[in-house]
C-alpha positions in Angstrom: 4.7 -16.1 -32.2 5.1 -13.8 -29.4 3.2 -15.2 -26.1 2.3 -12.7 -23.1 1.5 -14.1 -19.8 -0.4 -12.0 -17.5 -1.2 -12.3 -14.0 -5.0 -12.2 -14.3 -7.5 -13.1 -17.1 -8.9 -9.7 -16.7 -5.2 -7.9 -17.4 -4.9 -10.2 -19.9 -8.4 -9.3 -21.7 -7.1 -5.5 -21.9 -3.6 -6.4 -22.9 -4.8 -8.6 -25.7 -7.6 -6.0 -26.8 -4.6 -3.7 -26.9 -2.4 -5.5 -29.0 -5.6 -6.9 -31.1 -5.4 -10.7 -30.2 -9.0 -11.1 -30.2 -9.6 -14.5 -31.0 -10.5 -16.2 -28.0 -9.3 -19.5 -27.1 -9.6 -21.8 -24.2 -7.2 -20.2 -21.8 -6.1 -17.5 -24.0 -6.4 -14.5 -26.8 -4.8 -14.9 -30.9 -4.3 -12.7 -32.8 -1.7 -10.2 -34.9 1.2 -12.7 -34.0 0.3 -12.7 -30.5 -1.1 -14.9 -27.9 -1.8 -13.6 -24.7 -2.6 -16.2 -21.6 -3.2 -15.8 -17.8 -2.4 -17.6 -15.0 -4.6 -17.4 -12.0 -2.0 -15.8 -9.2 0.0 -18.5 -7.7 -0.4 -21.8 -10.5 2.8 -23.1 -9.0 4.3 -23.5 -5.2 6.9 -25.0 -3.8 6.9 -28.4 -2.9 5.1 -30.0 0.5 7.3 -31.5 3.0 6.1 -35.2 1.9 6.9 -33.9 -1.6 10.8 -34.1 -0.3 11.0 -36.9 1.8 8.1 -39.4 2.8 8.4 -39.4 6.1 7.7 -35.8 6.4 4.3 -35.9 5.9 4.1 -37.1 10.0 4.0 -34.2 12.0 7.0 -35.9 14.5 9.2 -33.6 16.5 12.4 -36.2 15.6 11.6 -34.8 11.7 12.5 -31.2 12.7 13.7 -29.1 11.8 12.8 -29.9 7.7 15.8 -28.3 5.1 15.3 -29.1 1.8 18.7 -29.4 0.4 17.1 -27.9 -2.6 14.0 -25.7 -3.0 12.1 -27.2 -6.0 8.5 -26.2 -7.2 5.2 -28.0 -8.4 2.0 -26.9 -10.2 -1.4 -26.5 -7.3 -3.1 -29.6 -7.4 -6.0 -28.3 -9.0 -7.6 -29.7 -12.0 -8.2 -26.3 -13.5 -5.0 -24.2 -12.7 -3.4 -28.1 -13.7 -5.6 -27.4 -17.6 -4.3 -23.5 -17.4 -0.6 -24.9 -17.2 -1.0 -27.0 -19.6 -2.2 -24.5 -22.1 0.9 -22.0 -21.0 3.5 -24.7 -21.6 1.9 -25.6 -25.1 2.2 -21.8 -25.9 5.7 -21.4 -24.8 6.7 -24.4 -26.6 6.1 -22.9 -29.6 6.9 -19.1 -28.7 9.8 -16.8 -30.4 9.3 -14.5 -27.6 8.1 -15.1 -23.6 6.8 -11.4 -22.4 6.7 -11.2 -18.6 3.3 -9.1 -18.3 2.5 -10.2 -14.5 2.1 -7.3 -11.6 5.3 -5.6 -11.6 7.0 -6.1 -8.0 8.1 -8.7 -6.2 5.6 -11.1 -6.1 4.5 -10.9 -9.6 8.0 -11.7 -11.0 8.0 -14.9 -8.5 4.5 -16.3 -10.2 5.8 -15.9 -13.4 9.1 -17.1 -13.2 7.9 -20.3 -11.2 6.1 -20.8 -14.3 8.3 -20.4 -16.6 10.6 -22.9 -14.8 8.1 -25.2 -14.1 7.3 -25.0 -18.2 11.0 -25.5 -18.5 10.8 -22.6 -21.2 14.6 -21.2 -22.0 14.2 -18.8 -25.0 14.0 -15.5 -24.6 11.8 -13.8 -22.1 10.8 -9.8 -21.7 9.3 -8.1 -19.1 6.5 -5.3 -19.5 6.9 -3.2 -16.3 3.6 -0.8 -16.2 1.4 0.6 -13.1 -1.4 1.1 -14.7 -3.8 -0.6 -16.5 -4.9 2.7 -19.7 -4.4 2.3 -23.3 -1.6 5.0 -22.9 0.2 2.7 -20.3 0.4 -0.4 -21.8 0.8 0.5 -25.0 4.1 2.9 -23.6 5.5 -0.4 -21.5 5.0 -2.4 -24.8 7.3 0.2 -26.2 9.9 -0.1 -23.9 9.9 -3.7 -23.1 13.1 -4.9 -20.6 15.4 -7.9 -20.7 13.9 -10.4 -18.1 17.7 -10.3 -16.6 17.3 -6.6 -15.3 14.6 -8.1 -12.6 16.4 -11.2 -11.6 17.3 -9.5 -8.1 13.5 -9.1 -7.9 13.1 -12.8 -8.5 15.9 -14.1 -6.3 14.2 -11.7 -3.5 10.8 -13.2 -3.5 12.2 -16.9 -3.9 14.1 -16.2 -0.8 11.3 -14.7 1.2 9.2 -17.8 -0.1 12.0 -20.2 1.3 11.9 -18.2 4.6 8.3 -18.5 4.8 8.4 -22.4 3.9 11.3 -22.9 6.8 9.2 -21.1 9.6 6.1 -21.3 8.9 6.2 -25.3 8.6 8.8 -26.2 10.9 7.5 -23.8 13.8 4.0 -24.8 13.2 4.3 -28.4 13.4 7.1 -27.8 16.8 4.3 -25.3 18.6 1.2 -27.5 17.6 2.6 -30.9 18.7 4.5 -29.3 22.0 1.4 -27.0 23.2 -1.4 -27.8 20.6 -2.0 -31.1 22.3 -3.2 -32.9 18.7 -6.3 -31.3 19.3 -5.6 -27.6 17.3 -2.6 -26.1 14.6 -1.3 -23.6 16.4 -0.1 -21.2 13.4 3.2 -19.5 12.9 4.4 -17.8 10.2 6.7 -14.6 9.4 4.2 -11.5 9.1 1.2 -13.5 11.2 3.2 -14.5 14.2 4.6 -10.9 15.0 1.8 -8.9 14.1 -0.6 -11.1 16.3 1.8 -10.5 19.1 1.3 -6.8 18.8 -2.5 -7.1 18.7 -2.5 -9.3 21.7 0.4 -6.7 23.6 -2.2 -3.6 22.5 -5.4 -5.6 24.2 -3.2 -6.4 27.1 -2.8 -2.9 27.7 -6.2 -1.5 27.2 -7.0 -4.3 29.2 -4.9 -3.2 32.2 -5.2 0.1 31.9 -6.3 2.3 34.6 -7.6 5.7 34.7 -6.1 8.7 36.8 -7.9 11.5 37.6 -6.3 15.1 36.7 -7.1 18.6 36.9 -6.5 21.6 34.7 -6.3 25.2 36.2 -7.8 27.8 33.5 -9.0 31.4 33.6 -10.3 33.5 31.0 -9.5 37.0 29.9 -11.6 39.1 27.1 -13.1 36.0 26.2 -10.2 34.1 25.7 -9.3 30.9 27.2 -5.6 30.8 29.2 -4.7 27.6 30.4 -1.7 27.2 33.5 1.4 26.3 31.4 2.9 24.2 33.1 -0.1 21.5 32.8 -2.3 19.7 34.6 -2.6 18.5 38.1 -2.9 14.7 39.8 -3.7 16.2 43.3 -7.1 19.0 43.0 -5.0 20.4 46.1 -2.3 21.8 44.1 -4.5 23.1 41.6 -6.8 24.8 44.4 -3.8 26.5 46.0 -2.7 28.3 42.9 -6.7 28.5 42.0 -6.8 30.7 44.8 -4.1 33.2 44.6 -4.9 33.9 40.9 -8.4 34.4 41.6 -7.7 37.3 44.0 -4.8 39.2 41.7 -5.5 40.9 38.0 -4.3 39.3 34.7 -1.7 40.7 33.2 -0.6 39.8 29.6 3.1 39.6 29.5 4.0 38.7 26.0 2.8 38.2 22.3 4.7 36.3 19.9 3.9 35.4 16.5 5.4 32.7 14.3 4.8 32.1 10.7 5.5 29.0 8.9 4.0 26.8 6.2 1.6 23.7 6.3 2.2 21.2 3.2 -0.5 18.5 1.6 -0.6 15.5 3.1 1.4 13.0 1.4 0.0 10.7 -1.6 -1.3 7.2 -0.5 0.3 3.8 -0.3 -1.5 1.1 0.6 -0.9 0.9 4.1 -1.9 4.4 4.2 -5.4 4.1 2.1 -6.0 1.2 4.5 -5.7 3.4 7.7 -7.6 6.2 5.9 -10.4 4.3 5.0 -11.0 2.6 8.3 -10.7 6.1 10.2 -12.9 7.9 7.3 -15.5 5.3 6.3 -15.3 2.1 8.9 -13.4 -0.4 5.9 -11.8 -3.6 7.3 -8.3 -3.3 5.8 -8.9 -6.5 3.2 -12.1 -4.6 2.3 -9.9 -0.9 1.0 -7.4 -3.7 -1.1 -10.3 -5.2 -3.0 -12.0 -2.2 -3.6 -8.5 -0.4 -4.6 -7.7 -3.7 -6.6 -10.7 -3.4 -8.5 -10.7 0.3 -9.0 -7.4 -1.0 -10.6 -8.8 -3.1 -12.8 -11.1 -0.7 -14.2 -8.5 1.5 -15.0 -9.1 4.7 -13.0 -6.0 4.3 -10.9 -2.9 3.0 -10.1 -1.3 -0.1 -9.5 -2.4 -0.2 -5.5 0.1 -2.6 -3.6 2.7 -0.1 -3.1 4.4 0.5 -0.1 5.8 4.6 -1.2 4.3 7.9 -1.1 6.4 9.3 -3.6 6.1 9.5 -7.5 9.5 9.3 -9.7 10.4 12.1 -12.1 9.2 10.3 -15.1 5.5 11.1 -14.1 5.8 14.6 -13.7 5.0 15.5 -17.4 2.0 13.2 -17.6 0.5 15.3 -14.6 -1.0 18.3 -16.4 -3.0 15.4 -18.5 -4.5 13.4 -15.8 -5.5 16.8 -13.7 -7.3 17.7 -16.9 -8.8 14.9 -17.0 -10.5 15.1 -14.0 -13.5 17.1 -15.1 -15.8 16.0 -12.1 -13.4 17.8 -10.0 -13.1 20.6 -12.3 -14.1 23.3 -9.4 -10.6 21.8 -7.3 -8.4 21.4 -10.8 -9.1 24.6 -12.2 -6.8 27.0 -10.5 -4.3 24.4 -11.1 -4.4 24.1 -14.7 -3.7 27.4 -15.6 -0.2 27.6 -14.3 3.0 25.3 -14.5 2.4 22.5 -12.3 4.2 22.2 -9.1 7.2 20.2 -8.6 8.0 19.4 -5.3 10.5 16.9 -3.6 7.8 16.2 -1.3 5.8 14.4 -4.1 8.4 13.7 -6.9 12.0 11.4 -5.6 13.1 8.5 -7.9 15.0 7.2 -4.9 11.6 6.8 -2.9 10.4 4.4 -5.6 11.0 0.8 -6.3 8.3 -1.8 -7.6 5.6 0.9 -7.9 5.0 4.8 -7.5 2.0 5.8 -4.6 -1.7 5.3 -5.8 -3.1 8.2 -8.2 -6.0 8.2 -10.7 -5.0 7.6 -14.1 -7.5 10.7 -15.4 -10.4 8.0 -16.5 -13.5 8.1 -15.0 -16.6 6.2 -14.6 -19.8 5.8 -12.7 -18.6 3.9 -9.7 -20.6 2.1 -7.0 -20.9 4.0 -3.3 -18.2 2.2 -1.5 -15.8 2.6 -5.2 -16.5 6.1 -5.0 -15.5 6.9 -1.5 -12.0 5.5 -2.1 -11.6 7.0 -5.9 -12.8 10.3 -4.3 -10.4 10.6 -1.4 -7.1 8.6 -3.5 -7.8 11.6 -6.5 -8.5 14.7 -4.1 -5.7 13.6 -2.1 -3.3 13.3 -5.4 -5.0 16.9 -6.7 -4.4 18.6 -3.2 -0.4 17.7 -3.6 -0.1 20.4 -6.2 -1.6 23.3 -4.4 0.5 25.9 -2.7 2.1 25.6 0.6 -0.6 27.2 3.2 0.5 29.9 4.9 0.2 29.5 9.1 0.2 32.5 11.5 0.7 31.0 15.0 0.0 33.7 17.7 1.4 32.4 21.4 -0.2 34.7 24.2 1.3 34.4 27.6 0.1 35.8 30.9 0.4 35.9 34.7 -1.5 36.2 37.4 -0.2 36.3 41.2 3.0 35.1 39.4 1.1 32.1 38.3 1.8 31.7 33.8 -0.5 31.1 31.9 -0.8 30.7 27.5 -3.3 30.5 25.2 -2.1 30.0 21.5 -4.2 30.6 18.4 -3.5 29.8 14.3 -4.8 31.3 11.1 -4.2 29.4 7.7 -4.3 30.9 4.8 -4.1 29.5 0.9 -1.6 30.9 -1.6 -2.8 31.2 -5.1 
């Protein structure tokens, strides 16, 4: 029997629907020589201090630093990730065939292989590598199933990151809480936490002592158009009211016009990081608020995988492109003049070397009624992925310089225009 072991019951659901294990079980789907089972993210970690040695569970400065001489792992003390284990192991035990469906990136290979150790499974083991969650993908990634050795760099990366996080994060958390914490708070460290509260605190800091400076600007106007002194702006009004003065008793005189023409491109596709900024300028979303809705949006199939940290799709998407933009009827007004033509292949959009785990977050061409906030992120994620195939826009700058009693001035003016 061939077991699959997905991430999340609900990827499991639609993988097993797929491959038509639809008996349900406790803890997982039967069916056409398949079970498919689920863990629940992380159903093992690595072992506690006290887990190594005894002693370690006192939080005593003559105990640090704690190094493991080994790094094992243990399944979460919880009764019902400890029954979901259970049921895994039984299923491996009795498997021809292990595939690896978990998230594909870093952190998905680490649950799953913790598991599979922790199972002590050592037959053979596959590895279904998709980014999205459609019929069409995981039906093509159970086509093209991998050897589980091709992403053991992947593994070793996230057990090392894990092991860094275990050695600072608990060592430097029990050294600044007993030193400054006084017994009476856990003062926190840890790898991402640590650093990026440091720059929050250093970015209050400075609003905080900040203090404001007056300036001037010295403008005139001629037919109507605004001119502004080129050579900026003034912390003393007394400058600015010496040269005021001269150039309002001599005549403007334009001395040069100079146009430039150049191109503006499409922003670039979202990662996450991007979405996240996106969403709190656009619509007032807390960052952990854009991942679940993107996550579930995921879920439901209408786009992408959304953990990705790349703006860039690789080559292998290009020819599915035409089909999701068709796809898209409720944009059909912004889809149309693009479905006429060959689609546009830029190196903007498409570079195989700007992609690792995952490609940047696109629809998959499914669509559904979606609640408000759903919506709002779908919208922007698939006019942002349409608006990458357009034309370059063509931009006329116009610079405009002047003089009066010797005094320059510049004014400088754009016109954008759509190529079609």
């Amino acid at each position: 029997m061939k077991v699959c072991i997905a991430e999340k019951p609900s990827v499991a659901k639609e993988i097993a629907n797929i491959l038509g294990a639809n008996t349900k079980h406790d803890g997982y789907y039967e069916g056409n020589g398949y079970a498919v089972t689920y863990t629940f993210g992380h159903l093992c970690t690595l072992l506690e201090p006290k887990d190594y040695k005894p002693h370690w569970k006192s939080w005593d400065l003559n105990n640090l630093p704690m190094l493991p001489e080994r790094f094992s792992t243990k399944v979460t003390d919880n009764n019902g990730i400890q029954k979901q284990f259970n049921i895994v192991k039984k299923l491996f035990d009795s498997a021809s065939v292990v595939i690896n469906c978990g998230d594909a990136g870093q952190e998905g290979e680490l649950i799953q292989r913790w598991v599979l150790q922790q199972a002590n499974y050592t037959g053979k083991v596959e590895r279904l590598w998709i980014s999205s969650l459609t019929e069409e993908a995981i039906r093509e990634g159970f086509k093209n199933l991998k050897p589980s050795e091709e992403y053991d760099n992947l593994f070793y990366a996230g057990y090392s990151r894990a092991i860094g996080d275990w050695l600072l994060g608990l060592n430097a958390t029990r050294l600044f809480t007993v030193k400054f914490g006084g017994y009476k708070q856990v003062l926190s460290v840890g790898r991402v936490q640590t650093p990026t509260l440091a720059m929050l605190v250093n970015r209050f800091q400075e609003i905080q002592n900040f203090k404001s400076q007056p300036y001037w600007e010295l403008q005139t106007t001629y037919r109507n158009i605004l001119f502004n002194y080129e050579e900026g702006r003034f912390l003393k009004k007394e400058d600015g009211a010496i040269l005021a003065s001269k150039v309002t008793k001599s005549d403007f005189e334009i001395v040069s016009v100079t146009k430039k023409k150049g191109k503006e491109y499409a922003p670039k596709l979202f990662d996450l990081t991007g979405l996240q900024v996106y969403c709190n300028t656009k619509f007032g979303f807390s960052a952990d608020e854009t991942l679940k809705i993107a996550q579930k949006l995921y879920e439901m199939k209408v786009v992408t995988y959304p953990r990705v940290d790349t703006t860039f799709l690789p080559n292998d998407v290009y020819p599915k492109v035409h089909g999701i933009l068709s796809k898209l009827t409720n944009y059909s007004t912004l889809t149309q003049p693009l479905l006429g033509k060959k689609t546009k292949k830029s190196s903007k959009v498409f570079n195989d070397k700007k992609v690792t785990d995952h490609h940047a977050i696109i629809p998959t061409g499914i669509q559904s009624n979606l609640p408000y906030n759903q919506q709002q992120v779908y919208d922007i994620i698939t006019k942002r992925f349409i608006a990458v195939f357009y034309p370059d826009s063509e931009v006329s700058n116009t610079s405009v310089l002047g003089k009066a009693a010797d005094v320059p001035f510049k004014t400088t003016s754009s016109q954008e225009t759509a190529i079609f």
